[in-house]
C-alpha positions in Angstrom: -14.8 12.4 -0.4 -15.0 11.3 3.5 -14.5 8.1 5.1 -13.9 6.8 8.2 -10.7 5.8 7.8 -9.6 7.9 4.7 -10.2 11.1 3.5 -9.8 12.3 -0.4 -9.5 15.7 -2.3 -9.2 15.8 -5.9 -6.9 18.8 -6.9 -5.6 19.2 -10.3 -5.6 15.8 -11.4 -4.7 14.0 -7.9 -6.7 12.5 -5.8 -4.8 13.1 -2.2 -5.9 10.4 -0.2 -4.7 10.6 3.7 -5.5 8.0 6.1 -7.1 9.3 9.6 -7.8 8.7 12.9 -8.1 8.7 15.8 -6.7 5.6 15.4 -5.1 3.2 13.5 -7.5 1.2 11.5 -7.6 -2.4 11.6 -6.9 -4.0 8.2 -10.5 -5.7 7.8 -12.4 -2.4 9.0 -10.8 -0.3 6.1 -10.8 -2.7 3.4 -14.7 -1.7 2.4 -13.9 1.5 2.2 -10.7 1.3 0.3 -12.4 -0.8 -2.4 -15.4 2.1 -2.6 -12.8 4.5 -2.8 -10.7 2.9 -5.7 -13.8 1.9 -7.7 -15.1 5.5 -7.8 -11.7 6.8 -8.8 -11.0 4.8 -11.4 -14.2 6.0 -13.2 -13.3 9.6 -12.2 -12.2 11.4 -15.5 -10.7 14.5 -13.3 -8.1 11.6 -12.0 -5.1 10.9 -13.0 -2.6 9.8 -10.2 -3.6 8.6 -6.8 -1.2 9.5 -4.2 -1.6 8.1 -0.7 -0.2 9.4 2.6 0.1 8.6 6.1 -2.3 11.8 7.5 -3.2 11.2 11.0 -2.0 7.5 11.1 0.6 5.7 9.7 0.8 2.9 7.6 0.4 0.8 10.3 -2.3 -2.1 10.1 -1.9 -4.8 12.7 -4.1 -8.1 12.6 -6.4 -8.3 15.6 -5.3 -12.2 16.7 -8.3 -11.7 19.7 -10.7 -11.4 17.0 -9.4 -14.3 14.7 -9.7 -16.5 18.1 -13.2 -15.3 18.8 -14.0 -16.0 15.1 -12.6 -19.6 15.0 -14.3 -20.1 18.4 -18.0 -18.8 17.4 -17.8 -20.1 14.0 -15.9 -23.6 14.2 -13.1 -22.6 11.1 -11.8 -19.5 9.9 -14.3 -18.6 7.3 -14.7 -15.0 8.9 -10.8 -14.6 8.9 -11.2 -16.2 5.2 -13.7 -13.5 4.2 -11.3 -10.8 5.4 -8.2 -12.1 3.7 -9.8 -12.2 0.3 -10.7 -8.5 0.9 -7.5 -7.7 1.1 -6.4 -9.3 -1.7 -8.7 -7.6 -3.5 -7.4 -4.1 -2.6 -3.6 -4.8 -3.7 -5.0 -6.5 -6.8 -7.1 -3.2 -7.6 -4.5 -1.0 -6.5 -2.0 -3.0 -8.7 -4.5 -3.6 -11.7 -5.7 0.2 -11.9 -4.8 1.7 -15.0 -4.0 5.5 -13.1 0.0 5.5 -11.3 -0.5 5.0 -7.7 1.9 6.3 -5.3 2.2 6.0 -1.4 4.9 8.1 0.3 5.4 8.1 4.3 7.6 9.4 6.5 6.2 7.5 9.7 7.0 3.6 10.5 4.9 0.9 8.3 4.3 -2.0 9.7 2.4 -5.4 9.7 -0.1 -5.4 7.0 0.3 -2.0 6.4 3.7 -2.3 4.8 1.4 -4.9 2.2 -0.6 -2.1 1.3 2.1 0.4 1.3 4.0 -1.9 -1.1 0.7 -2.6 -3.7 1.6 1.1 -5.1 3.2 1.5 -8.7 6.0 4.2 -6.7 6.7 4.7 -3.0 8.9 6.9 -1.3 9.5 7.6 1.8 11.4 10.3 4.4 14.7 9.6 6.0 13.0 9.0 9.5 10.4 6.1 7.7 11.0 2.4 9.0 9.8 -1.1 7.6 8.7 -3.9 9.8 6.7 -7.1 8.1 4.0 -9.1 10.1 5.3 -10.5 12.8 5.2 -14.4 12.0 6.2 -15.2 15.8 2.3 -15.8 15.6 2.1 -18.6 13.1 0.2 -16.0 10.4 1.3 -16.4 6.8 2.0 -12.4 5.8 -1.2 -11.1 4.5 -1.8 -8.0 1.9 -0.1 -9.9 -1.1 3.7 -9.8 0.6 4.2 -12.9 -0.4 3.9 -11.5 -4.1 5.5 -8.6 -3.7 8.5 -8.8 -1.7 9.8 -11.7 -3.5 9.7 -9.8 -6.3 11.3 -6.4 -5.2 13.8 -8.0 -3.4 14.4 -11.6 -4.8 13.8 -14.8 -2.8 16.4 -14.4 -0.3 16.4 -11.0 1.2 12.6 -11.6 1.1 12.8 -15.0 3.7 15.9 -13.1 5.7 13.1 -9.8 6.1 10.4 -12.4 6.8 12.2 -14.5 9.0 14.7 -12.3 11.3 11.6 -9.9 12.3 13.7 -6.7 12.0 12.9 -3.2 11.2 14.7 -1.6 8.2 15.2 2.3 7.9 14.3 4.1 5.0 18.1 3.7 3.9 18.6 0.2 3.8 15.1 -0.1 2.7 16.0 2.1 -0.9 19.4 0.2 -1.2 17.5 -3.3 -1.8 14.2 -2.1 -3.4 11.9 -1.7 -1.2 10.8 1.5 -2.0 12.2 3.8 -4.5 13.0 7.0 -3.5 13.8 8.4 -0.2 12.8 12.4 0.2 14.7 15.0 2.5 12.2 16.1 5.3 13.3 20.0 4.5 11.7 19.5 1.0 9.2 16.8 1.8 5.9 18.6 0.6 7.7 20.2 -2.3 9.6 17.1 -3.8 6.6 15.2 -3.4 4.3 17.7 -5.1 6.7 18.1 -7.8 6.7 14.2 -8.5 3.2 13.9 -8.2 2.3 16.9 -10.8 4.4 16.1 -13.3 2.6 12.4 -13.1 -0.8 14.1 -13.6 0.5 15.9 -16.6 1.9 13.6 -18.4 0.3 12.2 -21.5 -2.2 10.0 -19.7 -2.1 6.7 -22.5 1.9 6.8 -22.0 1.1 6.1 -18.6 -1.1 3.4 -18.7 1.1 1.8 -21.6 3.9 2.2 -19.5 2.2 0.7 -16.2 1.4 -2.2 -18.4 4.6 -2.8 -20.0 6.4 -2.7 -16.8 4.2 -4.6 -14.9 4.2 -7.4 -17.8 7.9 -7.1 -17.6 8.1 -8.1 -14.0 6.0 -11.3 -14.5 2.8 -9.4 -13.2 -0.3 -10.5 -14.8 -2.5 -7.3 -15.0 -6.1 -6.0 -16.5 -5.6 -2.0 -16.5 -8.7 -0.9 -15.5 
């Protein structure tokens, strides 16, 4: 499958989904596809783990603040900015909701909304070079993409506000030692390790992988409809 902003090739029960450039998409522009994407591949029988990579670009999604002015300006509120929010939500709910293990891995730097989407997956990993910056809230955005949901939740309440608040970029290190992602892969082995992870998802009884999706999902407080 070929989008503009993502392309996808199902191979032995994975759909490998890189995003692509030339450049970096912005969050709204992407969400359309995203959803067309997720909605075919949940119906997909030949399917069974979703891994997404950074290809060309990397998780890096930055709200356009010129557009949001022009919007409020031309319109007289945000409903347009509204509109687009809500999109986004309903990627991470989708993502988080579909009954398949979704896993994003990177080794570049994720940033803004990006690391929202990054963070939606059931498993992420990342190389030893990979950094973590949130939105920056110097412009008076709340954080978009569900992070409000998320981090509090893979890091507790207070390393949440101090990654929020202090605007700094975490390496993949520091990043793995309070839960923000899970595994961190050598860059020798990089294609390898992740192949390795990914297969033995695909081949695993598929009901014990929805079951266990559920379970731990219900565990964390996560109200879910597997899909």
């Amino acid at each position: 499958m070929q989008y503009e902003h993502f392309d996808c090739d199902i191979r032995d029960g994975i759909a490998h989904i890189r995003l692509i450039g030339p450049d970096a998409p912005l969050p709204a522009a992407m969400c359309d596809e995203f959803v067309d994407l997720l909605l075919r591949l949940q119906d997909d029988n030949a399917v069974r783990v979703l891994l997404v990579t950074d290809g060309d670009n990397s998780f890096d999604l930055q709200t356009n603040l010129d557009s949001i002015a022009e919007a409020r300006c031309s319109e007289g509120d945000f409903g347009p900015v509204a509109a687009d929010l809500d999109q986004a939500r309903k990627v991470v709910t989708m993502i988080q909701d579909l009954a398949k293990p979704v896993v994003t891995a990177t080794r570049g730097d994720v940033r803004g909304a990006g690391l929202g989407f990054f963070l939606a997956a059931d498993v992420r990993l990342a190389g030893r070079g990979a950094t973590f910056t949130a939105p920056d809230m110097a412009a008076g955005l709340m954080p978009e993409w569900g992070l409000t949901f998320t981090l509090p939740r893979l890091l507790g309440p207070g390393r949440c506000l101090e990654f929020l608040w202090s605007g700094r970029t975490l390496g993949a290190a520091e990043a793995l030692q309070i839960g923000l992602i899970d595994r961190v892969l050598a860059d020798e082995g990089w294609d390898d390790d992740l192949a390795t992870f990914v297969e033995r998802l695909a081949h695993l009884p598929q009901p014990m992988v929805r079951l266990t999706k559920l379970a731990a999902r219900l565990r964390a407080g996560v109200s879910v409809i597997l899909r």
